[in-house]
C-alpha positions in Angstrom: -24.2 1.9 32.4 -21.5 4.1 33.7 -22.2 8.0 33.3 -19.7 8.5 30.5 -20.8 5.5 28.3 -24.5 6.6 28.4 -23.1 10.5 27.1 -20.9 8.7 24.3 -23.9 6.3 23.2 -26.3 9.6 23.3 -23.3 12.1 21.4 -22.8 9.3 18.8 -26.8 9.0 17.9 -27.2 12.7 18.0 -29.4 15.3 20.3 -31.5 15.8 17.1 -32.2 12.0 17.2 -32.4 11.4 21.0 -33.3 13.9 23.5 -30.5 13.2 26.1 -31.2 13.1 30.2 -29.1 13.0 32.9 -27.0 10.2 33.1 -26.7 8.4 36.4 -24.7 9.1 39.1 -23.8 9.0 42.2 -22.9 11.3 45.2 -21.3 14.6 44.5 -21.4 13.9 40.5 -25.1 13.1 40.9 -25.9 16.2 42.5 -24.0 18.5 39.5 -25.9 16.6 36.6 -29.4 17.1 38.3 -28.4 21.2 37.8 -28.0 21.1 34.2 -30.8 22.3 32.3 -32.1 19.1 30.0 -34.2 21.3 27.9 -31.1 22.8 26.1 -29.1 19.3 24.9 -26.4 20.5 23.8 -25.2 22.6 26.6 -26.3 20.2 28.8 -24.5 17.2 27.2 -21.1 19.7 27.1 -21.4 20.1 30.5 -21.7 16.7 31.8 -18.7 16.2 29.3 -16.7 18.7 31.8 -17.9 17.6 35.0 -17.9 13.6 34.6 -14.2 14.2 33.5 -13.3 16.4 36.4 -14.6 14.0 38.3 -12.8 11.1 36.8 -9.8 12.8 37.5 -10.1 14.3 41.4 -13.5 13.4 42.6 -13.4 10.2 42.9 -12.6 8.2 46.4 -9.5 6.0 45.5 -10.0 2.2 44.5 -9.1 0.1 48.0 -7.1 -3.0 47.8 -6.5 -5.8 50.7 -2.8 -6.1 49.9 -0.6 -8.7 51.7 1.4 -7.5 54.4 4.9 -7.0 53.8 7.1 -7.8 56.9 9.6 -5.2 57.7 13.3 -5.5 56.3 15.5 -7.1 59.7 18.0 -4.6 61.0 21.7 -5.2 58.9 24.6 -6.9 60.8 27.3 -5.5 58.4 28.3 -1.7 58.2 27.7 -0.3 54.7 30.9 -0.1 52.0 32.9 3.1 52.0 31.6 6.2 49.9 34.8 5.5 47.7 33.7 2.2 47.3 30.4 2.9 45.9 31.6 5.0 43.6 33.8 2.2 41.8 30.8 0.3 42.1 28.6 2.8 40.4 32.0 2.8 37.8 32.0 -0.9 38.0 28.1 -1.4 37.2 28.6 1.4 33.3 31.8 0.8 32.3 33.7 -2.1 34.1 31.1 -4.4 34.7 33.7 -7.7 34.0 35.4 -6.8 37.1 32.3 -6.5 39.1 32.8 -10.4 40.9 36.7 -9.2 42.3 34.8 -5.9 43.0 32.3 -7.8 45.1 34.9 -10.0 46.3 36.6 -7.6 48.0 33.5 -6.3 50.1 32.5 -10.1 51.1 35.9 -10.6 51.9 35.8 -7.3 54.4 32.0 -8.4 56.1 30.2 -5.1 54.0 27.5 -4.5 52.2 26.0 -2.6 49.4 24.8 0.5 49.9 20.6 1.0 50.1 20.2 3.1 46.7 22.6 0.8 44.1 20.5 -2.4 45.4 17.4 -2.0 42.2 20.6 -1.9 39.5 22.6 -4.2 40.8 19.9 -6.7 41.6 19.1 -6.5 38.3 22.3 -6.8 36.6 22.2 -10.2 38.2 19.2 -11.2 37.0 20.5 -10.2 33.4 23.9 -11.9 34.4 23.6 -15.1 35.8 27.6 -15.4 36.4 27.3 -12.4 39.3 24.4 -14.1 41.1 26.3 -15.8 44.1 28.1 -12.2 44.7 25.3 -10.3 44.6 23.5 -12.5 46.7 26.7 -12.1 49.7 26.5 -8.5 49.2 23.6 -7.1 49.2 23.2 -7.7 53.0 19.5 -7.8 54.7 18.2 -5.1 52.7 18.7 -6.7 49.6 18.0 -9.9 50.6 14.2 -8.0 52.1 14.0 -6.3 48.4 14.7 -9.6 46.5 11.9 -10.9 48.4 9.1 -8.5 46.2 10.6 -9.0 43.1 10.5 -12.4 40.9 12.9 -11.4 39.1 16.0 -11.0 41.8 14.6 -14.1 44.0 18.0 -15.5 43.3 19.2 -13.3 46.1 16.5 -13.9 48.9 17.8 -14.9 52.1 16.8 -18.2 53.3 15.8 -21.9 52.0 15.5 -21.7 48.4 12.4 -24.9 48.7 11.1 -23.1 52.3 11.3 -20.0 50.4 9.3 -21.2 47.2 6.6 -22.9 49.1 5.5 -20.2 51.3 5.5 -17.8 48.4 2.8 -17.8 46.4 4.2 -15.5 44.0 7.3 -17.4 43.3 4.6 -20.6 43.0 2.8 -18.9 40.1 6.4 -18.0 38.7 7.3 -21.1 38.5 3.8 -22.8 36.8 3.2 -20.1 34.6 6.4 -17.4 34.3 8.5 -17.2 31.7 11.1 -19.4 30.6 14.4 -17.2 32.0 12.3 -16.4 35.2 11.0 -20.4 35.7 14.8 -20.8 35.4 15.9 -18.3 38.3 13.5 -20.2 40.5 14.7 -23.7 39.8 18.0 -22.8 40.0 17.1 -21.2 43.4 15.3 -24.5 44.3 18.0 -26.7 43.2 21.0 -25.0 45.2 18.9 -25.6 48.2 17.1 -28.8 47.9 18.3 -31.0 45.1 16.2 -33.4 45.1 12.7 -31.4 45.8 14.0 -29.1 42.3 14.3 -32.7 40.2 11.1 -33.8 41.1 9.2 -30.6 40.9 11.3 -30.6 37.0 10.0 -34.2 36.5 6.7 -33.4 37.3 6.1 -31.0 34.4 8.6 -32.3 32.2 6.2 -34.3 29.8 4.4 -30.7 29.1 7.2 -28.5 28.7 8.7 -27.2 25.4 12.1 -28.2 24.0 13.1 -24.9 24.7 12.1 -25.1 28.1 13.5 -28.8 28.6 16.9 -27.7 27.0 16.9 -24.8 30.0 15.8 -26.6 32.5 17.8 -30.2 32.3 21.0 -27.9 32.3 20.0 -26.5 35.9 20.9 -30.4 37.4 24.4 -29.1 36.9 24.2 -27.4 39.7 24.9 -30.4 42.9 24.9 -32.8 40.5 24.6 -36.6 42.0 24.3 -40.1 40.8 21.1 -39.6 42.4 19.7 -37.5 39.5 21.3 -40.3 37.0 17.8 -42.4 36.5 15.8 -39.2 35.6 19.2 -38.1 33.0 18.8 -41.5 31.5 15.3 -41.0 30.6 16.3 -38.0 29.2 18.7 -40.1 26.6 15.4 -40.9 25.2 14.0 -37.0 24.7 12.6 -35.8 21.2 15.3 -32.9 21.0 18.7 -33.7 20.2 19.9 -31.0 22.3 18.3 -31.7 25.4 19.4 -35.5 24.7 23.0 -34.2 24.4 23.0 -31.9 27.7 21.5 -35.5 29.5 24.9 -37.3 28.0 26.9 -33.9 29.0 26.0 -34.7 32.6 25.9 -38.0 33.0 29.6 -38.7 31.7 30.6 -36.2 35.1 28.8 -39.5 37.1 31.2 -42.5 36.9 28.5 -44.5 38.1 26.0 -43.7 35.9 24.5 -46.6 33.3 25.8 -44.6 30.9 29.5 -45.1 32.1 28.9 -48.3 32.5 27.8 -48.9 29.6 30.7 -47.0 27.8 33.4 -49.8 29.8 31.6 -52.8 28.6 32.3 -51.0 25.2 36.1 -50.6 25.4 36.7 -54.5 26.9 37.1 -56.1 24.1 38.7 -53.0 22.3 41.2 -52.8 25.0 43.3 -54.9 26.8 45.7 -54.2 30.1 48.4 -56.5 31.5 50.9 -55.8 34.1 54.2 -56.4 33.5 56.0 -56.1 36.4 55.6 -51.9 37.8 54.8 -51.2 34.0 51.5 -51.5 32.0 50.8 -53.2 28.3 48.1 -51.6 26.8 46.4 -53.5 23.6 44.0 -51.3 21.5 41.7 -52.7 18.9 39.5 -50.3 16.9 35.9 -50.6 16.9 35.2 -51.8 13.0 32.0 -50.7 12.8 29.6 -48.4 14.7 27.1 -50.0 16.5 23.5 -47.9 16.1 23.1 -48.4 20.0 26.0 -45.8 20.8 23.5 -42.6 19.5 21.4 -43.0 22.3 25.0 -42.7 24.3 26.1 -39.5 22.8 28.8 -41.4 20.9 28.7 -39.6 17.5 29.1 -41.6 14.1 31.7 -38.6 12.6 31.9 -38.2 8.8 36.0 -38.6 8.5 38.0 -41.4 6.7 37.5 -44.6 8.3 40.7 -44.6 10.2 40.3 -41.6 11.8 36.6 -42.1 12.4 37.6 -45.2 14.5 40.0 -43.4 16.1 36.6 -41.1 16.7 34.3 -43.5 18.1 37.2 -45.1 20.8 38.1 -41.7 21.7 34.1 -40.9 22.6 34.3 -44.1 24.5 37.4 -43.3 26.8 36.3 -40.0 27.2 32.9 -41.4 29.3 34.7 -44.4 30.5 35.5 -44.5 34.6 39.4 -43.3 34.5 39.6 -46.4 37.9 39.5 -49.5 35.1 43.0 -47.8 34.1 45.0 -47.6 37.6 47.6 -45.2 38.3 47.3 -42.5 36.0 50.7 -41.7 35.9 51.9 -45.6 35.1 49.0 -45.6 32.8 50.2 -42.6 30.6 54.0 -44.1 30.5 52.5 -46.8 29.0 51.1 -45.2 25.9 54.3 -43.2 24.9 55.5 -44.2 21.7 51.9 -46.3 21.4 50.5 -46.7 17.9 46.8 -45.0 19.1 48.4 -42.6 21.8 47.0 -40.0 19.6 43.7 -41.0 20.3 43.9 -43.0 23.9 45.4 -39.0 25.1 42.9 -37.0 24.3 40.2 -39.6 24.9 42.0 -39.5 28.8 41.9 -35.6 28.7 38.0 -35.3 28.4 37.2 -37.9 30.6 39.8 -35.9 33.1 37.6 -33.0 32.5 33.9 -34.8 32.8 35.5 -36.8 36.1 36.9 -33.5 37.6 40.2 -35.9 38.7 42.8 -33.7 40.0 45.0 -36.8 40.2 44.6 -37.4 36.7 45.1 -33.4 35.7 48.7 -33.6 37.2 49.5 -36.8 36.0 48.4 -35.6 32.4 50.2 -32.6 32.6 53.5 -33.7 33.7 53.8 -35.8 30.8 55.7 -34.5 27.3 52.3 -36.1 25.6 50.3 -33.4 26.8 51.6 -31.7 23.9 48.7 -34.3 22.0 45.8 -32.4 23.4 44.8 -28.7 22.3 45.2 -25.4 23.9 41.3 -25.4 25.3 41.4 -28.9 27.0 45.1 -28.1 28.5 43.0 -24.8 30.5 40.4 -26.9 31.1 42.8 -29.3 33.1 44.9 -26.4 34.3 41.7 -25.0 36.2 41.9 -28.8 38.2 45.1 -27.4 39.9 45.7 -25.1 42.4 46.8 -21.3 40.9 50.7 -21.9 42.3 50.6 -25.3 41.0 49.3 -23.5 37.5 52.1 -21.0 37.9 54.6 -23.6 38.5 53.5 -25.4 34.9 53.5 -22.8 33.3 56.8 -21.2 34.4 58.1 -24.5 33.6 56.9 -24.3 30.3 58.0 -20.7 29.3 60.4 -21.2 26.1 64.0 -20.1 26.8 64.6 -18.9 23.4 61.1 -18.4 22.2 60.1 -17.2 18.7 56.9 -15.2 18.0 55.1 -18.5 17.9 56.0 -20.3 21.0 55.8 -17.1 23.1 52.2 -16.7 21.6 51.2 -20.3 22.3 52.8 -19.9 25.7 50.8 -16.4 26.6 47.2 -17.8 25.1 47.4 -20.7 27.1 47.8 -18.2 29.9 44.9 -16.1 29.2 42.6 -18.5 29.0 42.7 -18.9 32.9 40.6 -15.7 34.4 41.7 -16.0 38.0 44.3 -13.5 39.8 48.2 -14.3 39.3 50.5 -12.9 42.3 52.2 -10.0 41.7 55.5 -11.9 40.6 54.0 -13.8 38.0 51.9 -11.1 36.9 55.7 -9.4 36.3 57.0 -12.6 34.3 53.5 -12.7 32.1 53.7 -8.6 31.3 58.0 -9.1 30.4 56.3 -11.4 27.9 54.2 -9.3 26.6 56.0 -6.1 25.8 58.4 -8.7 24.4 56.2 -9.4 21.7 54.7 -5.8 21.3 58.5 -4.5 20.9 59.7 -6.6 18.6 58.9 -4.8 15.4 59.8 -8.1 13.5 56.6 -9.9 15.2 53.4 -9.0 13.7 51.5 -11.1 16.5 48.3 -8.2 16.2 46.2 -11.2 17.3 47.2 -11.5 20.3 46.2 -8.4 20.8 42.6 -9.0 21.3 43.6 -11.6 23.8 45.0 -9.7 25.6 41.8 -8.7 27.4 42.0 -11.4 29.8 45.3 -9.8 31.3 43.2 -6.7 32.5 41.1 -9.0 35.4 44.0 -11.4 36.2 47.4 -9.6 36.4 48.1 -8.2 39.9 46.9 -4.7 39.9 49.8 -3.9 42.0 51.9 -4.1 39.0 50.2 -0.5 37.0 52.7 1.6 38.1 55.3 -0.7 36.3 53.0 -1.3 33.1 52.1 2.8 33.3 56.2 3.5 32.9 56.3 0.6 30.0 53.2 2.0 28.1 54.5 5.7 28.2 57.8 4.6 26.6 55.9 2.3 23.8 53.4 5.3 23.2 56.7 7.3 22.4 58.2 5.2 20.1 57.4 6.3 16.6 57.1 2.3 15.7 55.0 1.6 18.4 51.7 -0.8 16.7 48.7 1.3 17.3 46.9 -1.8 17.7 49.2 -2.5 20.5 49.3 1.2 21.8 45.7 0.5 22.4 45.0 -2.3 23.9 48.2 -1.5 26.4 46.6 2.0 26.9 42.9 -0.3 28.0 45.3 -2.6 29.9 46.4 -0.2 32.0 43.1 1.7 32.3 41.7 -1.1 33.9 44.7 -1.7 36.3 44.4 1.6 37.6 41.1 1.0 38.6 41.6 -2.1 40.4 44.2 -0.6 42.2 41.8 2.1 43.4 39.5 -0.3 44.4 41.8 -2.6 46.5 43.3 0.2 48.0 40.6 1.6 50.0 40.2 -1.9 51.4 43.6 -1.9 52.5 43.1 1.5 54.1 40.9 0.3 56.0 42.4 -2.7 57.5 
């Protein structure tokens, strides 16, 4: 029994009830207990109180450990970011962290790295933010790669083979069997950017044991390289217990035209829709489905409660939507031939989702360009947008500004605008802020709500332009109309410009 075990069990029954002795020890302890005097108990057991817990606390030799050998961080091939820089970064990390990826960007971009001591908290804020991971991971450089390396937790960032990586680490093994379900994630993510295939059949192997939690996370990690070849374990997965891991199987397996699931959805529409040429032009027949066939669940297809018209319309528009866009040829001679169609309402929008599963730039344009894109709603019209090139998006949407707009067309116009968060140029960053001080002027609009949506403008107007929108805010600030809701979120508009500007800036200084 340890020393101090045997002096509790004797002070608990009592020196009147036990006569103590010297507990056992060893060395230098030993040696001070053997000098009390025994035949006083009480003192005695004081002092070995004393000294077994001055020993516990400096005489004892410290516990030795065989830990693994840690092989020194390799020597950096990129110079370190400015001092200026680290400072927006340290800005960027507590109160701007939305602008952190054009932050990052930007030292990528100029072949830098973070410096040594912001590597811990910005290592971290990846692992909170899943979003910054693939510019953390460029710009930590080989420190941070090294320091990724001992923690589980920011092994998206480790240099090397993500499947190398995992099976000559141990640690990251033992993540992966028994972590938890965000840090299992990290790794499979990891695994999967590297080695698609080897991340799938390590999923599949412990898929029948796993949680529907931990399916739902997992299953949605095959987004990432996504290939038919990951189409027969998906289809499996049309089968699963929980409806939303079933749904995120149908979620990627309409993005595979090929899939049995696509195929399945075109034997569907044959006999609800016919195509003939005629001539350069296409007739399209539609039929719609009269009843829904209990086979479609497993398909995603969902049996919506509407009036049965429109729930017809429902279950054809599911079925374009995961049909292969090839059975309907040219996409622009396709879309003349529905314009004036009885069921274009339905065979547009059906088009515009499978456009979005099937990633079809081709498609996008063709969509686009056509008056009936008015047919489809504000979120699939960005969702197609993002298909384009940003000058192609700048042309469509110049091209759609109204010439004589009212509150409510210039509103449609700019929220379709900000739903795109990437960088306009500086000319079309001029056009979109005319806009907006057009409707924050006009004391006859009351469009407040675009006020909150006007966040968006902060990351993706040119930050070249905060001079311009500094001279604009200072005169709306000294109008005794002036909205305060607009006041303020022009005032955070140009906060944020200013400090993109400062942050490009000592780039370009250093060019």
């Amino acid at each position: 029994m340890e020393p101090w075990q045997t002096l509790v069990a004797t002070a608990l029954v009592g020196t009147g009830r036990q006569t103590p002795t010297a507990p056992e020890g060893e060395g230098n302890l030993k040696h001070l207990l053997d000098q009390l005097d025994w035949s006083q108990p009480e003192q005695s057991l004081l002092g070995a109180a004393g000294a077994i817990a001055l020993h516990q606390q400096i005489g004892q030799q410290p516990a030795k450990k065989d830990w693994p050998t840690v092989e020194p961080c390799s020597l950096e091939d990129r110079r370190c970011i400015q001092m200026a820089t680290a400072r927006h970064l340290d800005t960027a990390l507590s109160t701007y962290p939305e602008v952190l990826p054009e932050l990052l960007s930007l030292i990528i971009e100029a072949g830098q790295r973070v410096p040594e001591w912001q590597l811990p908290r910005l290592l971290q804020m990846g692992y909170q933010t899943s979003e910054l991971r693939p510019y953390i991971a460029a710009a930590v450089g080989k420190r941070g790669q090294w320091l990724a390396a001992q923690q589980p937790n920011w092994g998206y960032a480790q240099a090397g083979d993500a499947n190398t990586f995992l099976s000559n680490s141990s640690q990251m093994q033992a993540v992966w069997q028994n972590g938890r379900r965000s840090d299992r994630v990290l790794v499979l993510q990891r695994w999967r950017e590297a080695d698609p295939n080897a991340a799938r059949a390590a999923l599949e192997a412990v898929w029948s044991t796993e949680s529907a939690k931990d399916r739902e996370a997992f299953i949605a990690v095959l987004q990432t390289n996504l290939t038919i070849a990951d189409e027969p374990f998906l289809e499996t997965a049309l089968s699963d217990r929980a409806k939303s891991v079933r749904q995120i199987a149908v979620n990627l397996l309409v993005q595979l035209p090929r899939s049995r699931l696509c195929q399945r959805m075109a034997q569907r529409i044959q006999p609800l829709v016919q195509l003939s040429d005629e001539g350069d032009s296409l007739q399209i027949d539609v039929t719609l489905p009269s009843n829904y066939d209990p086979d479609w669940k497993r398909d995603g297809i969902q049996a919506e409660g509407r009036s049965p018209e429109r729930q017809q319309g429902g279950w054809l528009e599911q079925i374009i939507a995961a049909t292969p866009l090839d059975m309907w040829g040219d996409p622009v001679v396709a879309i003349r031939a529905i314009s004036g169609h009885p069921q274009q309402a339905i065979l547009m929008p059906g088009w515009g989702l499978a456009v979005h599963h099937q990633q079809r730039i081709d498609w996008a344009d063709a969509v686009l360009n056509n008056p009936m894109s008015q047919l489809l709603d504000d979120v699939m019209v960005g969702q197609l947008l993002a298909l384009l090139t940003p000058q192609r998006q700048e042309r469509w949407l110049k091209a759609r500004l109204p010439d004589n707009p009212n509150e409510e067309d210039i509103t449609h116009w700019l929220l379709l605008l900000v739903q795109r968060l990437q960088p306009w140029d500086l000319a079309f960053s001029r056009l979109i802020f005319e806009q907006t001080m057009a409707l924050a002027n006009d004391s006859s609009r009351n469009a407040y709500s675009f006020t909150s949506e006007i966040r968006n403008l902060r990351l993706t107007l040119h930050p070249d332009i905060a001079a311009e929108v500094a001279i604009a805010v200072e005169n709306y600030s000294n109008d005794a109309n002036a909205s305060r809701h607009w006041k303020r979120s022009l005032l955070a508009l140009l906060k944020y410009l200013n400090f993109r500007r400062e942050m490009h800036r000592v780039f370009q200084a250093s060019e």
